[in-house]
C-alpha positions as a printed NumPy array, in Angstrom:
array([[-78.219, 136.698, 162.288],
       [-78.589, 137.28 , 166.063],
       [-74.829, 137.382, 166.144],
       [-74.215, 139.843, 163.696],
       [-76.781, 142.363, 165.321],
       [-75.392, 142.011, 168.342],
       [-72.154, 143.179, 167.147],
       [-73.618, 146.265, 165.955],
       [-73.795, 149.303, 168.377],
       [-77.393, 149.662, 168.254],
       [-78.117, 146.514, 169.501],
       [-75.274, 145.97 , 172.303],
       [-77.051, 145.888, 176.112],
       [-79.262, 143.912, 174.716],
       [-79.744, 139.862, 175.247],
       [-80.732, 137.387, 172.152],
       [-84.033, 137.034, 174.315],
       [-84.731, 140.637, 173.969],
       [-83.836, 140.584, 170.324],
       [-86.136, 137.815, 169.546],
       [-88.805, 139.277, 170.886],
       [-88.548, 142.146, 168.823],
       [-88.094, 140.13 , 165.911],
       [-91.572, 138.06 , 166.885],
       [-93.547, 141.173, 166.661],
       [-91.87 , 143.359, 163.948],
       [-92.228, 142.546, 159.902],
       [-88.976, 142.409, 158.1  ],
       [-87.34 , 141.039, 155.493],
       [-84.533, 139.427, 153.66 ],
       [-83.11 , 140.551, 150.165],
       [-80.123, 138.816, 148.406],
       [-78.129, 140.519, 145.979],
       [-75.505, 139.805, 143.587],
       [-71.841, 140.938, 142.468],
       [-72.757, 144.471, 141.032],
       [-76.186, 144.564, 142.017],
       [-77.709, 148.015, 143.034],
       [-78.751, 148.228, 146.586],
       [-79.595, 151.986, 147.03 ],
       [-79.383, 155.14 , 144.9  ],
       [-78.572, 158.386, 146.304],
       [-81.182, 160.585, 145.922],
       [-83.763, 157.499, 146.691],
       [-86.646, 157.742, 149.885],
       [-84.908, 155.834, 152.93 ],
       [-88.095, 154.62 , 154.826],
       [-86.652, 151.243, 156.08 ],
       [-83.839, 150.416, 158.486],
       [-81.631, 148.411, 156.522],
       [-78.791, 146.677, 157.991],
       [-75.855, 144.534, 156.078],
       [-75.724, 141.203, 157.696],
       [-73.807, 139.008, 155.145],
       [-71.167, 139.895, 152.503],
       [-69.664, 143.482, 151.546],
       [-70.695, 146.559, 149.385],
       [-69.459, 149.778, 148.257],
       [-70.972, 152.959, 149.399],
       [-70.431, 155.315, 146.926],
       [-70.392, 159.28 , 147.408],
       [-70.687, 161.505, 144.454],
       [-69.324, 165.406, 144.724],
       [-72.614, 167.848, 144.144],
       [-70.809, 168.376, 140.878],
       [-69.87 , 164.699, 139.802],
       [-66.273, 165.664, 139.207],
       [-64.731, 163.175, 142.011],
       [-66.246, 160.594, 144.258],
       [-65.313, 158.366, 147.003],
       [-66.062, 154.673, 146.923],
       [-65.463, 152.442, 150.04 ],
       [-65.578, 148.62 , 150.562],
       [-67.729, 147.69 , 153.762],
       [-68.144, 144.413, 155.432],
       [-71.108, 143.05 , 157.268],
       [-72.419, 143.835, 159.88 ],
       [-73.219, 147.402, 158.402],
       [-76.29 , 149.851, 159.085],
       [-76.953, 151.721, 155.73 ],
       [-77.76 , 155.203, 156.792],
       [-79.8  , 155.022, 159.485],
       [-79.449, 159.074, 159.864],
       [-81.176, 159.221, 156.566],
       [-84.525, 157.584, 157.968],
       [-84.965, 161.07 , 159.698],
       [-84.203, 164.749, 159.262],
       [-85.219, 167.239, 156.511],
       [-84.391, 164.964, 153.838],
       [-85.431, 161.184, 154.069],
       [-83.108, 160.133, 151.372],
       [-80.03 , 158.136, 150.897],
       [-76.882, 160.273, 150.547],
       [-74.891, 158.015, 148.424],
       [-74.716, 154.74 , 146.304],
       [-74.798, 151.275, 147.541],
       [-73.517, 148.514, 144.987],
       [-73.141, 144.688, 146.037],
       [-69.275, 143.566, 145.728],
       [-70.182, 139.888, 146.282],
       [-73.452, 138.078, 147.434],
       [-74.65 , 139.79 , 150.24 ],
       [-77.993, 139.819, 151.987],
       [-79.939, 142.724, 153.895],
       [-82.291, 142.662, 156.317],
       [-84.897, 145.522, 156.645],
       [-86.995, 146.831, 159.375],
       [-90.012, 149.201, 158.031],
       [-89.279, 152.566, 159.738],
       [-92.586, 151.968, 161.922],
       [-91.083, 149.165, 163.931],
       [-88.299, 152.018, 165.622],
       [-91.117, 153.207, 166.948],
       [-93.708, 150.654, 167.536],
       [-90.887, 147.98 , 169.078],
       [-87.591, 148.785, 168.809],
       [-87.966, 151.827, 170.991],
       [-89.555, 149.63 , 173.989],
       [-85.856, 148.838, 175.029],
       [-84.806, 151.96 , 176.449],
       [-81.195, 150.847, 175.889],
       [-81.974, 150.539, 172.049],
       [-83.269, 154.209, 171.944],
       [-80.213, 155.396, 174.022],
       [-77.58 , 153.602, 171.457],
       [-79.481, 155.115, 168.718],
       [-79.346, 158.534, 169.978],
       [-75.774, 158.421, 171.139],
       [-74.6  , 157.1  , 167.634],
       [-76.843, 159.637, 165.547],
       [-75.625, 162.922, 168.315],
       [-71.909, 161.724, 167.995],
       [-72.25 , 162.005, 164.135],
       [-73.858, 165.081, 164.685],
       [-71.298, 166.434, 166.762],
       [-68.393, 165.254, 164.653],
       [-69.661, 167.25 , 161.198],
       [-69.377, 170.277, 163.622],
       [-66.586, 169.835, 164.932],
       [-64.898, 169.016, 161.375],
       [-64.772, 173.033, 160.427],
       [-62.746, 173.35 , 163.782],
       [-60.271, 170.815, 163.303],
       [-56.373, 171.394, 162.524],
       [-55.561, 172.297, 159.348],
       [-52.223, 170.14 , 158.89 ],
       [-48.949, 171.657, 157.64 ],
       [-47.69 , 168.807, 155.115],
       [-49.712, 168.273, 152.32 ],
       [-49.353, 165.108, 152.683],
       [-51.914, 165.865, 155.718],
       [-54.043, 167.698, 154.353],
       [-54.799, 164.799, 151.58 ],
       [-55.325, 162.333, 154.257],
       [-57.531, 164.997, 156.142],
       [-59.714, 165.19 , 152.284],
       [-60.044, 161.919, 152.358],
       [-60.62 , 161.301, 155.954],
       [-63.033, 163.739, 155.953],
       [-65.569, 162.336, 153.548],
       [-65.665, 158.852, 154.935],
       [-68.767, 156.911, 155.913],
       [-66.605, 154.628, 158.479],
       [-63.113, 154.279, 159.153],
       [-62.905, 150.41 , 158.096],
       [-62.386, 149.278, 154.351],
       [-60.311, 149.993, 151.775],
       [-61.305, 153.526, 149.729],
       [-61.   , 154.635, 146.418],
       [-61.302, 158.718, 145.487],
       [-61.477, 159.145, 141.575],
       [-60.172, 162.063, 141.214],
       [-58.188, 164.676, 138.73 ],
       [-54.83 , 165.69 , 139.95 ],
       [-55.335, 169.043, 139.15 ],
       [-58.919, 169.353, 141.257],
       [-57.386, 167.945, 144.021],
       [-54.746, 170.342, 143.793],
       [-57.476, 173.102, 143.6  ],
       [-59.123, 171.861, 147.097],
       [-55.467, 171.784, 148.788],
       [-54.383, 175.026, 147.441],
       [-51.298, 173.753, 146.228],
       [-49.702, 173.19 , 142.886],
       [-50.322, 170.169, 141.031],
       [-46.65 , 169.5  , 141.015],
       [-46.644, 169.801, 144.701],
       [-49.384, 167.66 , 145.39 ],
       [-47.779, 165.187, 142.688],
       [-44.726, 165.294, 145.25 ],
       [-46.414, 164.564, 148.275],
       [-48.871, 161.318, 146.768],
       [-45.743, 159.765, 145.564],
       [-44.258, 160.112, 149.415],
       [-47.832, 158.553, 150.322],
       [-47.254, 155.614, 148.085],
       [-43.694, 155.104, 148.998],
       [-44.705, 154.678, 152.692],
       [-46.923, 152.245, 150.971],
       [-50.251, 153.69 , 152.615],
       [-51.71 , 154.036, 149.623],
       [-51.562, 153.629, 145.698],
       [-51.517, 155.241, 142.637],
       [-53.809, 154.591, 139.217],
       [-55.046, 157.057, 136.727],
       [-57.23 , 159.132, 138.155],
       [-57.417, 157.542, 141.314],
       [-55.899, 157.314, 144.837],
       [-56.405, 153.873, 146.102],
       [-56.053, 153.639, 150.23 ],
       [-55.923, 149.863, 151.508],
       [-56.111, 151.156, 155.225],
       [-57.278, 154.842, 156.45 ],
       [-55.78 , 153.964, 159.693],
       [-52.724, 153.716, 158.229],
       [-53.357, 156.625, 156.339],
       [-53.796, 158.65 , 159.278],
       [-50.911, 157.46 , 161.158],
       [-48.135, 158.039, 158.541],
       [-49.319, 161.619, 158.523],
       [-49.462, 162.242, 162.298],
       [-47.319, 165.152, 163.111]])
């Protein structure tokens, strides 16, 4: 366990020493799940600070108008939402399904304050990670809208990403996605099949399957 939270940037500066004694004084706890078991529900009160520290899960993200969503696979170590636990609305933003036996261990929200915030290097890595996702969903309206269509459907995917790692799957309707681009469904057609024949991503019904968004990104650099 100490391991895995010291790969997570919240936790790096610190020692296992000063992670134990956190742990001495703070109540938390451990909850197993299964294959297809529901972690989180969008929509649900985030008043813990939950952190994936075994297994993987997909964090699912719903359109305001459930016509297309974005699933992702993420390995442990993974904080759920930590932005969530503060802010206007204290409430998880998307899904979170087991994908095999995973466990999570949760911090009540009082401990950030009571303990975790002692460690002045905690409260700085918190700070940092919550301002730089801040700053990058302003920054987003600014960026460079590509020329190829090809980059602006890794720039609609890209875009709605929890974290860069993991295979992602957006179910979505040819023609909608069309819509968003501003392009003709033929056109996009054109440019998905390009996509798959660089072999960066693949092609169901209803669905655009991407094994690596790194890769993604890079066959689309221009």
């Amino acid at each position: 366990m100490y391991d895995n939270l010291l790969l997570l940037p919240y936790f790096q500066g610190l020692s296992k020493n000063e992670i134990t004694n956190i742990l001495d004084k703070v109540a938390f706890d451990f909850t197993n799940y299964k294959n297809g078991d529901t972690i989180y529900n969008n929509g649900e009160e985030c008043d813990k600070f939950s952190i994936l520290i075994k297994g993987k899960i997909s964090c699912i993200t719903h359109s305001k108008e459930a016509d297309y969503s974005l699933s992702e696979s993420i390995e442990a170590p993974f904080a759920i939402e930590p932005y969530s636990i503060f802010g206007g609305s204290t409430r998880y933003k998307r899904n979170y399904i087991a994908e095999n036996d995973c466990t999570i261990l949760t911090f009540e929200k009082q401990s950030l304050f009571k303990e975790f915030t002692k460690y002045d290097i905690f409260t700085i890595n918190f700070l940092n990670i919550i301002c730089n996702k801040a700053q990058k969903n302003i920054m987003l309206s600014w960026e460079h809208l590509p020329t190829s269509i090809e980059g602006r459907i890794a720039q609609f995917i890209a875009q709605r990403c929890e974290c860069c790692h993991g295979a992602k799957r957006v179910s979505i309707k040819m023609e909608l996605l069309a819509t968003f681009l501003c392009e003709t469904r033929l056109n996009v057609s054109k440019a998905l099949n390009n996509l798959k024949e660089k072999g960066v991503i693949e092609l169901h019904r209803k669905e655009i399957v991407i094994p690596s968004l790194k890769n993604l990104l890079e066959a689309v650099k221009e």
